[in-house]
C-alpha positions in Angstrom: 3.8 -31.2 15.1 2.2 -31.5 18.4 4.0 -28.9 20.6 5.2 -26.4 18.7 6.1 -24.1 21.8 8.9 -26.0 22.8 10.2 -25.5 19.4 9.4 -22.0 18.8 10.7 -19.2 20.5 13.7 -10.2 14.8 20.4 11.9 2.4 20.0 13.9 0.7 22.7 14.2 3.5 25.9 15.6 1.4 29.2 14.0 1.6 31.2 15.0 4.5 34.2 16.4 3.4 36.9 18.8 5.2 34.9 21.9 3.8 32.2 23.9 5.8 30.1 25.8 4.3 28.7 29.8 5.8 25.6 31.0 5.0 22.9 33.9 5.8 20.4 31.6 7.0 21.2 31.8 10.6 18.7 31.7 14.2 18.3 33.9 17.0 19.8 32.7 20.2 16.4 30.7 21.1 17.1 26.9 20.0 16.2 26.9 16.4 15.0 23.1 14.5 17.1 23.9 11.5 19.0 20.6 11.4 22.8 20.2 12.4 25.6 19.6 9.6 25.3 15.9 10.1 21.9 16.6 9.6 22.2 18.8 6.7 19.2 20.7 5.2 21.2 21.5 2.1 20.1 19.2 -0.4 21.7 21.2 -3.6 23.9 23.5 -4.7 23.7 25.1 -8.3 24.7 28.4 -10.1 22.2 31.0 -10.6 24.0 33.0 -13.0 27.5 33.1 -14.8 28.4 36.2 -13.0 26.8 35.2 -9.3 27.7 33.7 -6.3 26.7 29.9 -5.9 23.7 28.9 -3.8 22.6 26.2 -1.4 19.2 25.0 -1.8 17.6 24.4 1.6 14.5 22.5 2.8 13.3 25.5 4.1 10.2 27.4 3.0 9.1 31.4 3.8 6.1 31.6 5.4 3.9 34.8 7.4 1.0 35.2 8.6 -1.2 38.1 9.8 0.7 41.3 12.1 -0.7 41.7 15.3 -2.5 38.7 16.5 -3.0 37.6 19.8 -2.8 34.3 21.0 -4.5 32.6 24.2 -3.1 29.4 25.9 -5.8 27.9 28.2 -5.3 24.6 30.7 -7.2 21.5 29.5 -8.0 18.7 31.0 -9.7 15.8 29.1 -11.3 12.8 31.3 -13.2 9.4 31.0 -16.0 8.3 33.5 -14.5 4.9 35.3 -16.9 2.3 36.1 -15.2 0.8 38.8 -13.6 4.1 40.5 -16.5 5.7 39.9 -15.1 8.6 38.9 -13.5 10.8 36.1 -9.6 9.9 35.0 -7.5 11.1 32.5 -8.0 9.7 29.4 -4.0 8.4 28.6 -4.8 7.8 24.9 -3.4 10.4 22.7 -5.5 9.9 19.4 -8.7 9.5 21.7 -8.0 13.0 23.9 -7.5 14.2 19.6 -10.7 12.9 18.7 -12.7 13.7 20.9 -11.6 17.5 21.1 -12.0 17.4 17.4 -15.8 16.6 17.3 -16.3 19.6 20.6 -14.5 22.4 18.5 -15.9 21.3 15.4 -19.4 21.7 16.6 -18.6 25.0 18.1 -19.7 24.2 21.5 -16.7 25.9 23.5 -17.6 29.3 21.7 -20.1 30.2 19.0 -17.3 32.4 17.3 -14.3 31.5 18.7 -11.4 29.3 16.6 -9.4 26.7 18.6 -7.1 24.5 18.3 -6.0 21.5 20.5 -2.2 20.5 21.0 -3.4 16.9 21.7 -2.0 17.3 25.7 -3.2 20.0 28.1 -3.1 22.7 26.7 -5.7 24.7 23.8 -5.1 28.1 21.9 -7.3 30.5 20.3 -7.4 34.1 19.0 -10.1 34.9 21.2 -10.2 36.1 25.1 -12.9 34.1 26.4 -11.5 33.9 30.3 -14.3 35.5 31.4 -16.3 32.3 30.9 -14.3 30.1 32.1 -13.7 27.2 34.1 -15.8 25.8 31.2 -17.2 22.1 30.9 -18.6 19.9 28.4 -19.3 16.5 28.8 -20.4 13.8 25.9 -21.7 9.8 26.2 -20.8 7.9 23.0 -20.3 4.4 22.3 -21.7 3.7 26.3 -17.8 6.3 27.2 -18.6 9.5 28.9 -16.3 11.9 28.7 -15.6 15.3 29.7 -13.5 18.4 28.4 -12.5 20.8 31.4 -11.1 24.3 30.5 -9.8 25.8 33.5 -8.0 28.9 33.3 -6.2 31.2 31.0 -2.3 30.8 31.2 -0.7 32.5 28.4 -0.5 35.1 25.6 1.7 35.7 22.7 1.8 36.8 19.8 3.0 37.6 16.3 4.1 41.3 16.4 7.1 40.0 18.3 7.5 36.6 17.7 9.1 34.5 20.1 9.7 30.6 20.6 6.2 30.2 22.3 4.5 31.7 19.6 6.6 29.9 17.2 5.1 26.9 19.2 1.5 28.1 18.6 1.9 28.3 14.9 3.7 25.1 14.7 0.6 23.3 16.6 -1.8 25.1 14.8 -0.1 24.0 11.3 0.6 20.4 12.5 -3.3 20.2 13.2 -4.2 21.4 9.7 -2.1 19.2 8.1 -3.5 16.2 10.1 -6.6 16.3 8.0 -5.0 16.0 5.1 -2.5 13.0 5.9 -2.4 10.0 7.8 0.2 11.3 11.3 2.1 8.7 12.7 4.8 10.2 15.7 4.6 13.7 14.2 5.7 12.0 10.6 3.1 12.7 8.0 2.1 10.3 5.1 0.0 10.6 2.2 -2.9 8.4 2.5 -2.2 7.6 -1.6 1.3 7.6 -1.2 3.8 5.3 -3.7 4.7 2.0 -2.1 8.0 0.2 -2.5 8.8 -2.9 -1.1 11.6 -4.1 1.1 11.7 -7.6 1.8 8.2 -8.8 3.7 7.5 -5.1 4.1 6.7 -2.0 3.0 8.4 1.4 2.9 6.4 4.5 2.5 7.7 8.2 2.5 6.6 10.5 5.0 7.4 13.8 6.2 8.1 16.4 9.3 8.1 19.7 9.5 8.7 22.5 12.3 8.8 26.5 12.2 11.7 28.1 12.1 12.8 31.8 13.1 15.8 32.8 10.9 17.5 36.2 10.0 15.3 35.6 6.3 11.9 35.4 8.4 10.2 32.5 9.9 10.6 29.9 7.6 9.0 26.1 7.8 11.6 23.1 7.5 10.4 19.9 5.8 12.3 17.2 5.7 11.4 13.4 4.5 12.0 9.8 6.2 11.2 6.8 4.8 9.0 4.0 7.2 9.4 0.5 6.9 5.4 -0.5 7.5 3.6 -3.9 7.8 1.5 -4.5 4.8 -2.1 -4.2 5.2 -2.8 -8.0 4.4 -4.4 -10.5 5.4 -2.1 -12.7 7.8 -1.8 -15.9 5.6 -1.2 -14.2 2.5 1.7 -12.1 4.1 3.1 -15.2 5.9 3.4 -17.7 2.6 3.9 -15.0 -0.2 6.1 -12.5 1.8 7.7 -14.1 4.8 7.9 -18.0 3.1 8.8 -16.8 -0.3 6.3 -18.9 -1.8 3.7 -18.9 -4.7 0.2 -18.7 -3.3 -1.2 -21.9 -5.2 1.5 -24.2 -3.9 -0.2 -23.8 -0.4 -1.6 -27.0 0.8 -3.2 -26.0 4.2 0.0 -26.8 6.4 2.9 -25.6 7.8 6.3 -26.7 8.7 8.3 -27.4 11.9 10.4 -24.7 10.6 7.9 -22.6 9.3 6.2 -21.9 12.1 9.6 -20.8 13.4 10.3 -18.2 11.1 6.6 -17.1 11.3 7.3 -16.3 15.5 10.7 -15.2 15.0 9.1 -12.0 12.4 6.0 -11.8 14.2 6.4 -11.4 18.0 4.3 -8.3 19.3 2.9 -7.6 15.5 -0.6 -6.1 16.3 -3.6 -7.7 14.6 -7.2 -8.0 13.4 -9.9 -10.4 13.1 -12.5 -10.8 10.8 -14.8 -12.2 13.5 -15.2 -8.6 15.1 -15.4 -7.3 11.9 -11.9 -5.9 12.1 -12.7 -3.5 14.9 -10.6 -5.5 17.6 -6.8 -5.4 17.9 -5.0 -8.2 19.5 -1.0 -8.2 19.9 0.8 -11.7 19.2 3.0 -13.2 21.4 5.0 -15.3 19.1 3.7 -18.7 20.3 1.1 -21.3 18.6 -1.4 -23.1 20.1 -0.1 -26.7 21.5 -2.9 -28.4 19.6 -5.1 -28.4 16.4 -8.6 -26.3 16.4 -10.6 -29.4 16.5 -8.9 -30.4 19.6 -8.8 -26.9 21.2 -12.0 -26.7 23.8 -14.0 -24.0 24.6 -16.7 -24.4 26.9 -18.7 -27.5 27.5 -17.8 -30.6 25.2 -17.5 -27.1 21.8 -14.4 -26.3 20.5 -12.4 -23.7 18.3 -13.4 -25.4 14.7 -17.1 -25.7 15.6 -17.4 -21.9 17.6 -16.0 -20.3 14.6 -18.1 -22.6 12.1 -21.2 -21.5 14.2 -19.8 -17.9 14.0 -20.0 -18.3 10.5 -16.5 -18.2 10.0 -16.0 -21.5 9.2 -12.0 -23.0 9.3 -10.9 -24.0 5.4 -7.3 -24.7 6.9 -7.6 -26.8 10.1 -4.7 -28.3 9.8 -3.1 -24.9 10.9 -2.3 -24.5 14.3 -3.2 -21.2 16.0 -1.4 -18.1 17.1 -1.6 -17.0 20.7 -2.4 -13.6 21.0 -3.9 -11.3 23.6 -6.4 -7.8 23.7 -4.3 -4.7 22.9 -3.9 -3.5 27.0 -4.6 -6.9 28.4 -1.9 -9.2 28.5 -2.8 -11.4 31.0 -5.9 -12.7 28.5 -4.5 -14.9 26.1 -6.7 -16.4 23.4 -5.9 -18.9 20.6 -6.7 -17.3 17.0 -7.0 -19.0 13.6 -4.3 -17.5 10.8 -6.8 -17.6 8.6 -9.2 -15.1 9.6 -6.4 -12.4 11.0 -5.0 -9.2 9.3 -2.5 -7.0 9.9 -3.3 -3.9 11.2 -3.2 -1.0 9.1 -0.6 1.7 9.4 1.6 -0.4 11.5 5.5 0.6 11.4 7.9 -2.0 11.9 9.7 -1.9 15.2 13.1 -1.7 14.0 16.5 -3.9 15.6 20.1 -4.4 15.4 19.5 -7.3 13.6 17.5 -5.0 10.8 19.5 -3.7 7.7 18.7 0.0 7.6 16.8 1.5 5.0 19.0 3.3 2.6 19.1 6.7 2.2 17.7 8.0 -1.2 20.0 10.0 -3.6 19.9 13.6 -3.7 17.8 15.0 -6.7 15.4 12.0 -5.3 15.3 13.0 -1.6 15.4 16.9 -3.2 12.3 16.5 -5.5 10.7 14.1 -2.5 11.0 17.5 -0.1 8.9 19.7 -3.0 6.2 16.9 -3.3 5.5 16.8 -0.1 5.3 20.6 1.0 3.5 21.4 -2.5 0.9 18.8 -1.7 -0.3 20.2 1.8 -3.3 22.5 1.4 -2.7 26.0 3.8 -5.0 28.0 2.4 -8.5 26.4 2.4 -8.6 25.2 6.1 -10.1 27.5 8.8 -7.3 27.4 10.9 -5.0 28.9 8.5 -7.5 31.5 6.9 -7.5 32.9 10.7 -3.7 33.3 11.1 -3.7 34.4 7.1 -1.0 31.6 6.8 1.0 31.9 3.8 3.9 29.0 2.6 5.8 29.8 0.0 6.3 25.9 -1.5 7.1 26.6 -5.4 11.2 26.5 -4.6 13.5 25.6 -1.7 14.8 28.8 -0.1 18.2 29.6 -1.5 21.4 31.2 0.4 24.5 31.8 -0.8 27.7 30.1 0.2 31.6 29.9 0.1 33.9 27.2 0.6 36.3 27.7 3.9 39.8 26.6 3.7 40.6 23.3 6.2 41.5 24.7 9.5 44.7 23.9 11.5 43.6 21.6 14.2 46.1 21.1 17.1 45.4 18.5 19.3 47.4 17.6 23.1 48.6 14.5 23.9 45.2 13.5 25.1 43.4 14.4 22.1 41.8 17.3 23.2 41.9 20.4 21.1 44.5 23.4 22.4 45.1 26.9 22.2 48.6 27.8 21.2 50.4 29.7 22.8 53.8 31.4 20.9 56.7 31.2 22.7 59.4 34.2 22.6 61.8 33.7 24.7 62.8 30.1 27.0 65.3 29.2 29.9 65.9 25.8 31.4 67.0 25.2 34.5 69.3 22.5 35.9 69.1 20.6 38.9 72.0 19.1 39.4 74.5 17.4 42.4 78.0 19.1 42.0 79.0 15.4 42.6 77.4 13.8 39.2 80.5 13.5 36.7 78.1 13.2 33.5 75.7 16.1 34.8 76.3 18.1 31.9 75.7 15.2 28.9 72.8 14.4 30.4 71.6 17.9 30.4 72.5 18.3 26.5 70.3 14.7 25.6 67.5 16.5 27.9 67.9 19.5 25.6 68.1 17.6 22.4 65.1 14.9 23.1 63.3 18.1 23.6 63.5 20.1 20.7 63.2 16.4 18.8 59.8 15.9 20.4 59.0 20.1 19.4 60.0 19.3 16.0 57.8 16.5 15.5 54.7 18.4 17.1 55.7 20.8 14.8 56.1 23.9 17.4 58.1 27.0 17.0 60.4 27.5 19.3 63.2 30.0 19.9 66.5 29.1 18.1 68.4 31.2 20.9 67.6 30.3 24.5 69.2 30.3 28.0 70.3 27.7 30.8 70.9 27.9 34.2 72.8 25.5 36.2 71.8 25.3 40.0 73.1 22.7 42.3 71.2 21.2 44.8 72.5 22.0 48.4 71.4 23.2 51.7 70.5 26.5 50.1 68.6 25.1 47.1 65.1 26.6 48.2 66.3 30.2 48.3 68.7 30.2 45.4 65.8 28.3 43.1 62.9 30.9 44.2 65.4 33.5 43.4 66.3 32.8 39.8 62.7 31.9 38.9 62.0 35.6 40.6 64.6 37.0 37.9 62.8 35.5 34.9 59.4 36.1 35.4 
């Protein structure tokens, strides 16, 4: 086992059938989030009554909110001092732009009265007009980061008197941030921070949700829909690697590891992000798939010290030696690459699994499962208590799924040309052929009767009507062919 890198190296949706089904619930022209029939929001269809029409039930939910508010859009930009530019830059991180934001609004700096809220990007909404203040700054040191929030200029108004996409938008943003206090967001997916836990192999799936405001014919209405996340198991690394990955019971370990082990270890870990217990779980590191060429004891880092003595004098002292180490860099610095121990790494929390064509997908729950699953998770999110949605009076309607009626189509007639591309028939009254013949061609007129008959064959078995009674027209081809040809065509137009 001496160099192990030259040996080491990833519905609720309803049956389709040939039935559609109509409903009321239908958008304005604007783009509406209501999902597509492949897509399908209907997660159950039931009778309401002996003498009543059945219904769909949809994973949409009513919702309003106050008449005749206004809102404001202002331009935001949100910067971090840079040592060696020596200058302000945008900050690029998404959660630390949130953050940051957060704790200004919060504290009511922007505006003693005023409530905000932030779309995580450039761009920051209120109920009140505060553009003659602005451009407004505020800048904050924390953690030895200054930072800055910039707002420069009113660029927008809506409103809900006549609701629109933008303020659809507004709403949406202003819900999504309510809602991010109460649940752990991952990529606009929401998950319960208690949430039930199944497991899939080495990992975990947890159910989340998304949601976006729709405008329908019934009223603006808020779809919520469910996914299920495969997710790294927040473990420590040696645990997850010999009871989940190995397959093996934790007391058989004997403080080594295989030629192959180590193999399937880099083949299910490459990029993983991690943690160490030496900076107290606080620095992230992303593995490359690769292990150290030698053991700790014979790994040096400076002078005559190396890795099993700095980490015993760290006070993290090595109980498996006999491990080699995984080569992993800081998260944004690849270029640094550092040896770690197994044994004092952890997975990093809240970390989905990057899925790949190797990975078997995770399957689809059944309906009443992914129907109740809908109903959990709109009827646990709180939009009443938060000041955000006291200021819009937001109201959700979560104690059913909206319901609209339905009817079942008959199949339509598809026709489809030669190419496969749908057509537009055309009846056909009346029908002529014409002949071109040479007067000299003994067998002209058997050839034109297979002509007619491998026609009407190939009509038959298209399954076109076409007239039982038709004419033919016989013109010979001679020096007066143009004239004679325009003429007749003239003559049954």
């Amino acid at each position: 086992m001496c160099d192990k890198n030259d040996k080491i190296n990833k519905s609720s949706k309803i049956q389709q059938t040939n039935t559609r089904a109509t409903s009321t619930l239908a958008t304005t022209n604007e783009q509406s989030t209501i999902p597509k029939p492949s897509q399908t929001s209907g997660i159950e269809s039931r009778q309401i009554g002996g003498d009543t029409d059945d219904v769909i039930c949809t994973n949409h939910f009513p919702c309003s909110f106050a008449d005749n508010l206004t809102f404001y859009q202002y331009d935001v930009i949100i910067e971090e001092y840079h040592e060696k530019q020596g200058k302000y830059v945008n900050i690029t991180s998404r959660e630390k732009r949130r953050r940051f934001v957060s704790d200004i609004l919060l504290a009511k700096i922007i505006h003693p009265t005023a409530v905000c809220w932030y779309d995580e990007g450039f761009c920051m909404y209120s109920t009140t007009n505060f553009e003659d203040q602005l451009p407004l700054m505020h800048e904050n040191e924390e953690h030895g980061y200054r930072r800055r929030l910039t707002i420069n200029s009113l660029c927008a108004t809506s409103g809900t008197d006549e609701l629109n996409q933008f303020s659809t938008r507004v709403i949406e943003t202003l819900i999504k941030q309510v809602l991010k206090e109460q649940f752990k967001a991952i990529d606009s997916i929401f998950y319960p921070w208690d949430g039930e836990i199944d497991q899939d192999g080495p990992h975990d799936l947890l159910t989340g949700f998304r949601l976006a405001m729709c405008r329908t014919e019934s009223g603006p209405t808020l779809n919520v829909d469910t996914t299920i996340t495969r997710f790294y198991p927040h473990l420590d690394l040696l645990p997850f690697i010999w009871e989940r990955l190995l397959l093996k019971n934790k007391s058989s370990f004997q403080g080594w590891l295989s030629d192959g082990q180590y193999n399937i270890i880099s083949l299910h870990l490459k990029d993983v992000e991690i943690t160490t217990a030496q900076s107290e779980h606080e620095k992230k590191y992303i593995l490359t798939g690769d292990f150290s060429n030698d053991l700790p004891a014979k790994i040096h880092i400076r002078d005559e010290e190396n890795l099993l003595s700095y980490y015993k004098h760290l006070g993290f002292e090595l109980c498996y030696p006999k491990l080699y180490c995984l080569k992993a860099y800081p998260l944004g610095n690849p270029t640094k690459i550092v040896d770690l121990p197994i044994e004092y790494c952890s997975l990093r929390e809240w970390q989905p699994v990057k899925e790949n064509e190797f990975m078997k997908p995770v399957t689809a729950p059944v309906v009443h499962k992914r129907y109740h699953s809908i109903l959990a998770a709109i009827q646990n999110c709180n939009f009443h208590d938060d000041e955000l949605s006291k200021e819009i009076q937001l109201e959700v309607r979560c104690d059913k799924m909206m319901e609209i009626p339905y009817e079942i189509l008959t199949k339509p007639q598809i026709t489809l040309s030669r190419h496969r591309g749908f057509t537009d028939p055309v009846p056909i009254d009346n029908m002529a052929f014409l002949y071109l013949t040479d007067r000299r061609e003994p067998n002209a007129r058997q050839m034109q009767e297979k002509l007619l008959n491998n026609f009407y064959d190939a009509a038959d078995r298209q399954r076109m009507a076409l007239p039982e009674n038709l004419d033919e027209y016989e013109i010979f081809v001679d020096r007066n062919l143009e004239s004679t040809l325009r003429n007749r065509l003239s003559r049954l137009k």
